[in-house]
C-alpha positions in Angstrom: -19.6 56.4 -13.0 -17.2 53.7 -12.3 -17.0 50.4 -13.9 -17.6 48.9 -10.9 -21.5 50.2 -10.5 -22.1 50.5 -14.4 -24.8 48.7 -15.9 -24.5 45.7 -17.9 -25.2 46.2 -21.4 -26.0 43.4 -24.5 -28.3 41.5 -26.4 -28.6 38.6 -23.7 -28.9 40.9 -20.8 -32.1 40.5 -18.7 -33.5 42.6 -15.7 -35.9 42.3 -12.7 -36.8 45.3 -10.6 -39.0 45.2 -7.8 -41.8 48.2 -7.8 -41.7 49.9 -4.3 -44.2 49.5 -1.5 -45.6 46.4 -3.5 -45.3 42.6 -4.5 -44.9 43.4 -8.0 -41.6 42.7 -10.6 -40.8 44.2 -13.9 -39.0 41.6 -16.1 -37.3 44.0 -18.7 -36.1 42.1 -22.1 -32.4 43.0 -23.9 -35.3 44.1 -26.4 -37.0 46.9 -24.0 -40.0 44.8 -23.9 -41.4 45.0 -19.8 -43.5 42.1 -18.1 -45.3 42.4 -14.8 -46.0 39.8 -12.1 -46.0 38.8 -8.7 -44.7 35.2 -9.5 -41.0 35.7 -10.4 -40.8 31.8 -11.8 -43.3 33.4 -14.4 -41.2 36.1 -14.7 -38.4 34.4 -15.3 -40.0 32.2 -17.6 -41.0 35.0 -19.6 -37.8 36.5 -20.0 -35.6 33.4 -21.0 -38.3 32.2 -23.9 -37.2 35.3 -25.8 -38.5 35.9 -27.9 -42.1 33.6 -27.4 -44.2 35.5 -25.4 -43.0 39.4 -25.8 -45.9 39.9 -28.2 -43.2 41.7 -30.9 -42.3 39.3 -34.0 -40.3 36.9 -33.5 -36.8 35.9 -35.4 -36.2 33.2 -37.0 -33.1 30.9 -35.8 -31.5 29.5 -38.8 -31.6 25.4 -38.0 -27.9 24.1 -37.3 -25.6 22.8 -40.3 -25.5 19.3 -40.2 -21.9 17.9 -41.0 -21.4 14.6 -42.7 -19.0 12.2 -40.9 -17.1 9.8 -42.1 -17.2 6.0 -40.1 
């Protein structure tokens, strides 16, 4: 397989496929984690509040580091 046609691969890499011969999408999550609709706004609102909503537990984001500046 050639670069060209090979699959993107990473941790913030989504997907949407289309199932044949009907009006559903498949959201797939960087996580493996698959989400069906006919709304792809829902969809896509599934798949970019990763990880809210993929029913797996959830990481915690370390808050940001607050830097003292000097006035």
């Amino acid at each position: 397989m050639s670069e060209r046609v090979a699959m993107l691969r990473g941790e913030n890499v989504v997907r949407i496929h289309w199932k044949l011969g009907t009006d559903v999408l498949v959201g797939v999550c960087h996580c493996g984690a698959e989400h069906e609709s006919e709304d792809p706004v829902e969809l896509w609102d599934w798949l970019l509040a990763h990880p809210v909503g993929h029913g797996g537990p959830s990481v915690p984001v370390a808050p940001p580091e607050r830097v003292a500046v000097a006035v």
